[in-house]
C-alpha positions in Angstrom: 71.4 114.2 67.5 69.9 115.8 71.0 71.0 119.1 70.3 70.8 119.3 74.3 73.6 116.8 75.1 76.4 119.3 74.2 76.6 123.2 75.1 78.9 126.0 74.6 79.0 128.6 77.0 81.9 131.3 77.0 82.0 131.0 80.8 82.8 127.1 80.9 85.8 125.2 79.5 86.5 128.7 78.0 83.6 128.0 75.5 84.6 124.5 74.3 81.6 122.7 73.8 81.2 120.1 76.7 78.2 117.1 77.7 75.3 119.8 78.8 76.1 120.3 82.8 79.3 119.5 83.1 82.9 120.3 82.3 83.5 117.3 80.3 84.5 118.3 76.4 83.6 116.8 73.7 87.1 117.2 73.1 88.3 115.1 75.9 85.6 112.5 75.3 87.4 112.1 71.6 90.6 111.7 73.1 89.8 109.1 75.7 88.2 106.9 72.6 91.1 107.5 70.5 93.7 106.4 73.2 92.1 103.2 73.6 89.5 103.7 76.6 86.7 101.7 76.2 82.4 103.6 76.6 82.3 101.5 79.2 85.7 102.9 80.6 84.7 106.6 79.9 81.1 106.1 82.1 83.2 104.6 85.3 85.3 107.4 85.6 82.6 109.9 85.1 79.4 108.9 86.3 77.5 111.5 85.6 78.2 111.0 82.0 75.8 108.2 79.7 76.0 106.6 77.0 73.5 108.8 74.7 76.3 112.2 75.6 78.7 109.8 74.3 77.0 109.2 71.3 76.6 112.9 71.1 79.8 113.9 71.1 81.1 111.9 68.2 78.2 112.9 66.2 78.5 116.6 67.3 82.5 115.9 66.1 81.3 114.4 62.8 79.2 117.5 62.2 81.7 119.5 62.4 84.4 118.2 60.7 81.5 117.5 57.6 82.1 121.4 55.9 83.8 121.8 53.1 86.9 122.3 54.7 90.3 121.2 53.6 92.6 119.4 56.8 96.2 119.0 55.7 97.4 116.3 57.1 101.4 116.4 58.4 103.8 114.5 56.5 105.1 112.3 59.7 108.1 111.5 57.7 109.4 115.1 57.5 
């Protein structure tokens, strides 16, 4: 990955790491994919965005969730 597509800066987004020059979170850019919106979707409502900060954010989101760290999961049923 382009280390220089994401950036975390304690002054912006209160230092949640976002696409380099803007205020778009990775975080956000994960929620948008996982409600349904399409890349294509996601790059019409923020222009400045491209695909490649796209790409970047799900693989800056893969690297973090690949430590050896246990997620417990929520038993919906409870």
């Amino acid at each position: 990955m382009n280390q220089a597509h994401i950036e975390s800066n304690p002054t912006v987004m209160m230092g949640k790491p976002v696409i380099a020059g803007t205020r778009i979170t990775v975080e956000s850019i994960l929620e948008k994919l996982a409600h349904g919106e399409s890349t294509e979707q996601i790059l019409e409502a923020h222009p400045r965005l491209k695909q490649d900060d796209i790409l970047a954010a799900l693989e800056f989101a893969a690297q973090a969730l690949r430590g050896d760290v246990i997620y417990p999961i929520a038993d919906k049923a409870a």
